[in-house]
C-alpha positions in Angstrom: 277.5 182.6 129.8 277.9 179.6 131.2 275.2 177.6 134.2 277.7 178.3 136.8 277.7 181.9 137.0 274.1 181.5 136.1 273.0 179.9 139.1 275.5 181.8 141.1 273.9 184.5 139.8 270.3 183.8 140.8 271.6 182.8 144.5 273.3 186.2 144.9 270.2 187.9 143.6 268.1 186.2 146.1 270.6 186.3 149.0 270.2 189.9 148.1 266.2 189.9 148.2 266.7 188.0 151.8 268.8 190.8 153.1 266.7 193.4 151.7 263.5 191.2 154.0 265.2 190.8 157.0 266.3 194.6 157.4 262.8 195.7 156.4 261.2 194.0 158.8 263.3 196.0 161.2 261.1 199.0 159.6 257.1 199.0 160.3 256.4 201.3 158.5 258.0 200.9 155.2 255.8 197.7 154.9 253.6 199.9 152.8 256.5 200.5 150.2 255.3 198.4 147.1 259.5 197.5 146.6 259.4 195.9 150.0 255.6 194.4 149.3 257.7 192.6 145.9 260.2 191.3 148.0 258.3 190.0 151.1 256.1 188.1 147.9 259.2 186.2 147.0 261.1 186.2 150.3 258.5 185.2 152.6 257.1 182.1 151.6 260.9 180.5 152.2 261.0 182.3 155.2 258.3 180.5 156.3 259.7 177.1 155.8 262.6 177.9 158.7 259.8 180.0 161.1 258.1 177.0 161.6 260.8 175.1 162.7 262.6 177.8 164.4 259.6 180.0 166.3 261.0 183.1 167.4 263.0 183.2 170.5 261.0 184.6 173.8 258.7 185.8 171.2 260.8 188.4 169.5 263.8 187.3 168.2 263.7 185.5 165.2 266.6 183.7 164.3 264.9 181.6 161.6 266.8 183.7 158.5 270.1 182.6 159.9 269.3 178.8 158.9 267.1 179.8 155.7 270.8 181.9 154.6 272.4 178.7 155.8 270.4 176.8 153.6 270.3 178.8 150.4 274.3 178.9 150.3 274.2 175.0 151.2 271.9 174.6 148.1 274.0 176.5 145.8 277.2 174.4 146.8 275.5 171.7 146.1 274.3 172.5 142.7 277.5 174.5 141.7 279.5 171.6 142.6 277.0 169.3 140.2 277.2 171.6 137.4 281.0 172.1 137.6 
């Protein structure tokens, strides 16, 4: 297995994990669910990075997971094109 796909892998696993946050979040009430509880633990704190920058828009609309996506893909260019 070589680092490549390995680091691929772990940036498609996490890409995954953001997905799984964002669409959640749509969902009060499944908050409670202990798989949602594991991902907002791993998601959230680099969520919060980009929600401080970007505060929601009019209050409600937060457009913050567009750049942390952004970022996490630019990151894995970046090191798949090192390790290459």
């Amino acid at each position: 297995m070589s680092l490549v796909y390995i680091i691929h892998t772990l940036f498609a696993a996490y890409t995954v994990l953001l997905f799984v946050r964002i669409v959640s979040s749509w969902f009060p009430a499944w908050q409670a669910h202990n798989l949602v509880r594991f991902v907002s633990f791993y998601t959230d704190p680099y969520l919060n990075l980009f929600r401080r920058l970007l505060p929601p828009l009019g209050g409600v609309l937060d457009i913050s997971p567009i750049l942390a996506f952004f970022v996490l893909r630019l990151m894995e260019m970046i090191l798949l094109s090192i390790f290459s």
